[in-house]
C-alpha positions, 0 to 999 in steps of 0.5 A: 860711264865716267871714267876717274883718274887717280888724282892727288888733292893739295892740303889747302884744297877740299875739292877738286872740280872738272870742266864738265862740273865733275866734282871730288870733294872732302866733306863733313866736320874735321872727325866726321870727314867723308871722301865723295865723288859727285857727277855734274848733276850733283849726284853722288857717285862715290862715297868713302867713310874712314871712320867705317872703312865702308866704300859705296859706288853708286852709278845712276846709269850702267856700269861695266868692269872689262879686262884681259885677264882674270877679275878676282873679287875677295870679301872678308865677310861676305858677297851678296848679289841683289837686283830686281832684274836677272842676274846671269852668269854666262861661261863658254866653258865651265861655271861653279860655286862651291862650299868647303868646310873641314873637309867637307865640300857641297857645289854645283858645277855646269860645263856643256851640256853637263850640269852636276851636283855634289854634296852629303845631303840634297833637299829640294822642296817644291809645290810643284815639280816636273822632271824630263829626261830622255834617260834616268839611273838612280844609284845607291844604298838606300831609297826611302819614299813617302807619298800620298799617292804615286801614278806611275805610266809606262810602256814597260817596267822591269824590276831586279831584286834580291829581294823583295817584301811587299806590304799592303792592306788591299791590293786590286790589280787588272790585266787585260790579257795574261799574267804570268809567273816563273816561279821555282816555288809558291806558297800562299799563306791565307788567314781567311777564305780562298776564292778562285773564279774563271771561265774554266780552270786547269791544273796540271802536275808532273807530280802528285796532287793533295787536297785536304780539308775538313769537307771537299764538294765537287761539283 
């Protein structure tokens, strides 16, 4: 990388050249007059237009910024970042971007082996995704979810609520071995018939048992 040193051209020059062929000239027509920087080759390193007020470094082969203490980079109107290649961004200790706005803050934060996300509203849209964790907890107020389908496949699934409404046009569940329910009390309101099928039934009460209907067969 070339290195350019801070230089000051006299009034009755409009170009100053290095020994290598290095060259900082003012050029165009007086009104119209650029300050470029040009490498040996001819190539145009630096370019300042005053009328813009636009600056542009151009390095044809690879260009690094190093310094001892803080880099800071301001832009009135804004940064963009543009590369056919990966951009990284590499901390030992912590990385973040954030927006501010009166008040309200969205960002993202990474430090090791910690990465969190913080805002009033998070969309994630995706034709595919795949989340691996070791451990998982959701908390909040509300969950709301709307899905063609969901598989869910585990080894065990316990549930805490409150409680609990559930609404279904059909149901079809199939245990194995045994389902059982604690219950403090049943009640099964059916609109249609009631069928009950096994091996063999038993029903046992502390109490009485009732059975009415219009017929009752046995047997």
């Amino acid at each position: 990388m070339t290195v350019l040193h801070a230089v000051e051209i006299p009034a009755n020059h409009r170009s100053l050249e290095s020994a290598d062929g290095s060259r900082v000239a003012i050029e165009g027509e007086p009104g119209g007059e650029r300050l470029r920087v040009r490498d040996r080759h001819g190539a145009l390193i630096f370019d300042y237009d005053p009328d813009s007020g636009r600056a542009t470094l151009s390095v044809p082969g690879d260009l690094s910024l190093a310094t001892e203490g803080t880099l800071d980079l301001a832009a009135a109107r804004g940064v963009c970042v543009t590369s056919p290649g990966p951009v990284a961004f590499h901390s030992s200790t912590v990385v973040s971007a954030g927006v501010s706005h009166e008040g309200r803050f969205s960002g993202m934060r990474a430090v090791p082996q910690m990465l969190g996300l913080s805002g009033r509203r998070l969309d994630v849209t995706a034709d595919e995704a795949r989340l691996a964790v070791t451990r998982s907890e959701l908390l909040g107020e509300r969950a709301h979810a709307t899905v063609e389908r969901v598989k869910v496949t585990a080894t065990r699934i316990e549930t805490v609520a409150e409680r609990a409404i559930q609404r279904f046009k059909n149901v079809y569940e199939h245990v194995d071995e045994l389902k059982q329910q604690r219950l403090g009390r049943l009640r099964a309101l059916v609109r249609g018939a009631i069928d009950l099928r096994g091996a063999s039934a038993t029903v046992i009460a502390e109490r009485e048992v009732k059975i009415d209907g219009e017929r009752i067969h046995l047997g």
